[in-house]
N, CA, C and O atoms as a GROMACS GRO file, in nm:
protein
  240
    1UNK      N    1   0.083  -0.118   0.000
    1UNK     CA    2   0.000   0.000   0.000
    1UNK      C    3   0.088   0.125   0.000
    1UNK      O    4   0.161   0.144   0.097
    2UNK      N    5   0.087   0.192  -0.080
    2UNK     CA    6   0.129   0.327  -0.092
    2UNK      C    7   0.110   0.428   0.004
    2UNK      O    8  -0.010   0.435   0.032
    3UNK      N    9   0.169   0.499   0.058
    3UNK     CA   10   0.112   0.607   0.178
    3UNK      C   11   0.075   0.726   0.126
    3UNK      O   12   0.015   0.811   0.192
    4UNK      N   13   0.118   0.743  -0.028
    4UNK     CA   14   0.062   0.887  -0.085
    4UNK      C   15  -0.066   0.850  -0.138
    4UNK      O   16  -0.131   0.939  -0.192
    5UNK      N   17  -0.110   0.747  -0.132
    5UNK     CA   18  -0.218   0.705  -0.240
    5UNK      C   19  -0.364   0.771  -0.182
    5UNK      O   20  -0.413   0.711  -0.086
    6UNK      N   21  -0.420   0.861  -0.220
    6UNK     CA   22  -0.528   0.973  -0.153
    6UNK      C   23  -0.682   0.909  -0.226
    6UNK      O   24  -0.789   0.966  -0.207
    7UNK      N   25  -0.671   0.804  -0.296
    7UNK     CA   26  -0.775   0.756  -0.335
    7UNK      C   27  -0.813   0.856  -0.453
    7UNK      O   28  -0.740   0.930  -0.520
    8UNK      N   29  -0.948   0.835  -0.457
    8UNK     CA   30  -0.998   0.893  -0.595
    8UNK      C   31  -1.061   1.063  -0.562
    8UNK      O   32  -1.100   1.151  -0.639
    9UNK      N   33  -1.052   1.058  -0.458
    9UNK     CA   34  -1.080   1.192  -0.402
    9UNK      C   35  -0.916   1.312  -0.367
    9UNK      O   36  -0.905   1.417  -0.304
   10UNK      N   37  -0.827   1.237  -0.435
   10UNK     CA   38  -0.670   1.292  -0.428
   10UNK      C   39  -0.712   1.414  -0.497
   10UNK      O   40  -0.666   1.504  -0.427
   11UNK      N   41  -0.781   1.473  -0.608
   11UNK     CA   42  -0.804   1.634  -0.637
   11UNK      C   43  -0.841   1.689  -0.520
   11UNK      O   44  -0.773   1.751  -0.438
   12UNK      N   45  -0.945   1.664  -0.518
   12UNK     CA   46  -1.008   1.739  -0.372
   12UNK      C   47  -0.900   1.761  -0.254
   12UNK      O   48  -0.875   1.870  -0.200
   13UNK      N   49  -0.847   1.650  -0.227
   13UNK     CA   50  -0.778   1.637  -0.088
   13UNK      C   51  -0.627   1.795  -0.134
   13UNK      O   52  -0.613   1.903  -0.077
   14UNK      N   53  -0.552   1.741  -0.244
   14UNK     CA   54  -0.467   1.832  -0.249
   14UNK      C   55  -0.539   1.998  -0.299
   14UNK      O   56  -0.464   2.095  -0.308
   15UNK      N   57  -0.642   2.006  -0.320
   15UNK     CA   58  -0.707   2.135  -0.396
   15UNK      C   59  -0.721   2.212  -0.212
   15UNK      O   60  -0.661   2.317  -0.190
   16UNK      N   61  -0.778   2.165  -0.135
   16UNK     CA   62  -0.810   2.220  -0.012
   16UNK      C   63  -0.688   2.225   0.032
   16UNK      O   64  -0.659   2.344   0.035
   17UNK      N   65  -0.592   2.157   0.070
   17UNK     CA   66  -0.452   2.186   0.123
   17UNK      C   67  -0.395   2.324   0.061
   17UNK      O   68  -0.368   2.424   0.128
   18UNK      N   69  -0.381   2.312  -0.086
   18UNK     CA   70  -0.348   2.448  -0.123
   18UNK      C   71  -0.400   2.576  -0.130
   18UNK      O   72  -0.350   2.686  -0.151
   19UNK      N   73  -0.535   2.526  -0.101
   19UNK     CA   74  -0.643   2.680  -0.055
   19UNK      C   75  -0.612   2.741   0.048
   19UNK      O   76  -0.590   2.861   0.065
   20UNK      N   77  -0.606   2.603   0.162
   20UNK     CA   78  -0.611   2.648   0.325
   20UNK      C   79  -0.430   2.724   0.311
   20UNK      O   80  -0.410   2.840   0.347
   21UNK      N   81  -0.344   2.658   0.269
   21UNK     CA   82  -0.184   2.721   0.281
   21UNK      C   83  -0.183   2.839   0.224
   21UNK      O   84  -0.084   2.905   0.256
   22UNK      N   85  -0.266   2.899   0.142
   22UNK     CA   86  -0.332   3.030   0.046
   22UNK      C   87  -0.376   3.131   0.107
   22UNK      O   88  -0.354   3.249   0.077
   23UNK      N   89  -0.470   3.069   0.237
   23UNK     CA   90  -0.506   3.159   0.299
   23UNK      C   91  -0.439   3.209   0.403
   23UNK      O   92  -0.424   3.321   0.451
   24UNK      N   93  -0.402   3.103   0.426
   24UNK     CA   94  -0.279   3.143   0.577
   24UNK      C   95  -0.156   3.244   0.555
   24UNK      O   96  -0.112   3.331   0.630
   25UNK      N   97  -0.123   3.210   0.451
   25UNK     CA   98  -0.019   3.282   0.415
   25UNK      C   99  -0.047   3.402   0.348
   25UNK      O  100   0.046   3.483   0.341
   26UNK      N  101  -0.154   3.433   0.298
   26UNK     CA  102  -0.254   3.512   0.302
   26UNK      C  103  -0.242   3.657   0.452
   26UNK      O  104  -0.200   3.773   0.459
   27UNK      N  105  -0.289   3.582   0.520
   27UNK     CA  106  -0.313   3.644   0.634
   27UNK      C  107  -0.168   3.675   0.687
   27UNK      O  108  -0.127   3.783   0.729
   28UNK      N  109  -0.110   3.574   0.677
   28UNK     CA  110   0.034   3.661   0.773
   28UNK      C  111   0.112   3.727   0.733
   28UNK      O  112   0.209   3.774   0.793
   29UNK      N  113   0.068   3.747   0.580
   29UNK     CA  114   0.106   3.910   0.500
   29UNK      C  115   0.031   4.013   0.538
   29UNK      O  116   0.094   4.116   0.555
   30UNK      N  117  -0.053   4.016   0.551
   30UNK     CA  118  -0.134   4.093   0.578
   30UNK      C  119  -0.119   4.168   0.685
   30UNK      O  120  -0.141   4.288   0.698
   31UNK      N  121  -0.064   4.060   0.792
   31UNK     CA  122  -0.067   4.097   0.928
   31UNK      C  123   0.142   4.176   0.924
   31UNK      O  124   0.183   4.252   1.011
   32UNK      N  125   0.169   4.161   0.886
   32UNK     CA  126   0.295   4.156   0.852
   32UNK      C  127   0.299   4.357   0.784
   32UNK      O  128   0.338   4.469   0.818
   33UNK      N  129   0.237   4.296   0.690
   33UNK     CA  130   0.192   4.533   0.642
   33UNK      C  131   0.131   4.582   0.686
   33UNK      O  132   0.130   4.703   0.664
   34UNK      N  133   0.029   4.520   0.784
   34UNK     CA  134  -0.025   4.603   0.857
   34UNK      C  135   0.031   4.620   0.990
   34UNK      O  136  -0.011   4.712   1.060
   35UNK      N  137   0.095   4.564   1.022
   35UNK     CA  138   0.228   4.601   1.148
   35UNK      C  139   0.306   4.699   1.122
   35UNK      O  140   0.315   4.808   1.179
   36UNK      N  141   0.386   4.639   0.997
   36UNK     CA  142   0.480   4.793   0.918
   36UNK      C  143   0.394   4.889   0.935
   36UNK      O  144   0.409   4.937   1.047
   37UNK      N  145   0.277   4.959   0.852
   37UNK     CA  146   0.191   5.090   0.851
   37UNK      C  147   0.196   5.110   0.991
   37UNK      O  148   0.263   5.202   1.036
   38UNK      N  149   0.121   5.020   1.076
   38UNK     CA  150   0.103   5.123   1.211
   38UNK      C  151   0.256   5.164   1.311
   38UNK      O  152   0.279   5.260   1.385
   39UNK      N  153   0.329   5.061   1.278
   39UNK     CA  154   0.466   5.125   1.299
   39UNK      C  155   0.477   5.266   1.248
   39UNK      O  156   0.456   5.361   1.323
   40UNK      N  157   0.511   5.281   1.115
   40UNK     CA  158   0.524   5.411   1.050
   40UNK      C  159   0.405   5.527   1.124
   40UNK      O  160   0.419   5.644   1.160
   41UNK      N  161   0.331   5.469   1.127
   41UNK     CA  162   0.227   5.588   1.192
   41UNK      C  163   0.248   5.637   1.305
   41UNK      O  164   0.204   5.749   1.334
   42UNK      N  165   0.316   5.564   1.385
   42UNK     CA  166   0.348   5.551   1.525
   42UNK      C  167   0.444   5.660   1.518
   42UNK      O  168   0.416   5.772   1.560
   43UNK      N  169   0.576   5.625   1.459
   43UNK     CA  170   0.670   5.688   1.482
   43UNK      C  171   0.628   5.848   1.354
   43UNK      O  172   0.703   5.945   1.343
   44UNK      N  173   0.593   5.844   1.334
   44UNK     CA  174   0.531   5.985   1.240
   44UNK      C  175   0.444   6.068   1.388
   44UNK      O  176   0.456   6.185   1.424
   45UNK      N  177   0.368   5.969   1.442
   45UNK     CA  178   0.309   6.046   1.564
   45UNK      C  179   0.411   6.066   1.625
   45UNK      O  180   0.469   6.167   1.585
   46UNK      N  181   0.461   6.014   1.705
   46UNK     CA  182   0.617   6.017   1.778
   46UNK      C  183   0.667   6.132   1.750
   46UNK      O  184   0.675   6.215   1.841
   47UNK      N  185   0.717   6.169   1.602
   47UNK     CA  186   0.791   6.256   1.560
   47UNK      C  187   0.756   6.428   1.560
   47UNK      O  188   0.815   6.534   1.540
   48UNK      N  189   0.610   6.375   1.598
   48UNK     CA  190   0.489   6.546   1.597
   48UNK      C  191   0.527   6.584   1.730
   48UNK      O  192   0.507   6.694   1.780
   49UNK      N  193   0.598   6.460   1.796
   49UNK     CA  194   0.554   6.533   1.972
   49UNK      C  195   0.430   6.472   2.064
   49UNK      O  196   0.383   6.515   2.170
   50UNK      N  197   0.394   6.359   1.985
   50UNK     CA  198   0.310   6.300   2.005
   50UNK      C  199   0.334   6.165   2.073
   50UNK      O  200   0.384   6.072   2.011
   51UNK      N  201   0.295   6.155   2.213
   51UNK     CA  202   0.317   6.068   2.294
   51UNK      C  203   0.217   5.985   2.368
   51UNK      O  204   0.114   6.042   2.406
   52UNK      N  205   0.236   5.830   2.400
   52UNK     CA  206   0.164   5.716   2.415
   52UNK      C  207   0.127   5.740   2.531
   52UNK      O  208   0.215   5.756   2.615
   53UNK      N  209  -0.019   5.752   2.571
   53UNK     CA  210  -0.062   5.795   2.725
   53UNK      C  211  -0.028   5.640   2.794
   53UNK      O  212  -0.072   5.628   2.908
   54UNK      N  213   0.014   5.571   2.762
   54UNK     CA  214   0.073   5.470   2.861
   54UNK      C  215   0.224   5.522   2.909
   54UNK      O  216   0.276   5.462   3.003
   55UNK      N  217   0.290   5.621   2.853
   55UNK     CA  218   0.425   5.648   2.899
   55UNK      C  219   0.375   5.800   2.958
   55UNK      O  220   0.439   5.842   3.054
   56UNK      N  221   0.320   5.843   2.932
   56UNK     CA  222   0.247   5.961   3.026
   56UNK      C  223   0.230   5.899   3.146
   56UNK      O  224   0.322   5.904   3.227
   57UNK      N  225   0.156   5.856   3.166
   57UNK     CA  226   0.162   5.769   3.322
   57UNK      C  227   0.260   5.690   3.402
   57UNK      O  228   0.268   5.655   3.520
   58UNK      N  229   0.348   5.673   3.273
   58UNK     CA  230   0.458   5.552   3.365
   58UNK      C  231   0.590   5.706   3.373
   58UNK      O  232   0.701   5.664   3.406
   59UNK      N  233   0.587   5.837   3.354
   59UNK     CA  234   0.615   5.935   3.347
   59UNK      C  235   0.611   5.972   3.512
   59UNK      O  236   0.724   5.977   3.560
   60UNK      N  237   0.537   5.991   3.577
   60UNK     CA  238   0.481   6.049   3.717
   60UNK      C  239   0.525   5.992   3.784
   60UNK      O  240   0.503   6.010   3.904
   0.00000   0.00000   0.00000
């Protein structure tokens, strides 16, 4: 018996594997530029003089 052998449903089985790895990887780009942007935004605020009211408080 073969261990790759996926039967007659082997389209299906590999078609969903490459969707689901599609999407995932998908998403952790996503999550990945949208980290970069709010970085950049951050430090653009930063740069106005603009400061994180969590360090306002840890300030006092």
């Amino acid at each position: 018996m073969d261990p790759f052998d996926l039967g007659p449903h082997a389209g299906f089985i590999v078609a969903c594997y490459i969707i689901t790895f599609s999407v995932v990887a998908a998403v952790i780009g996503w999550v990945l530029i949208d980290r970069a942007q709010l970085n950049a935004a951050l430090k653009e605020l930063e740069d106005q003089g603009i400061t994180r009211a969590s360090n306002k408080q840890n300030a006092s």
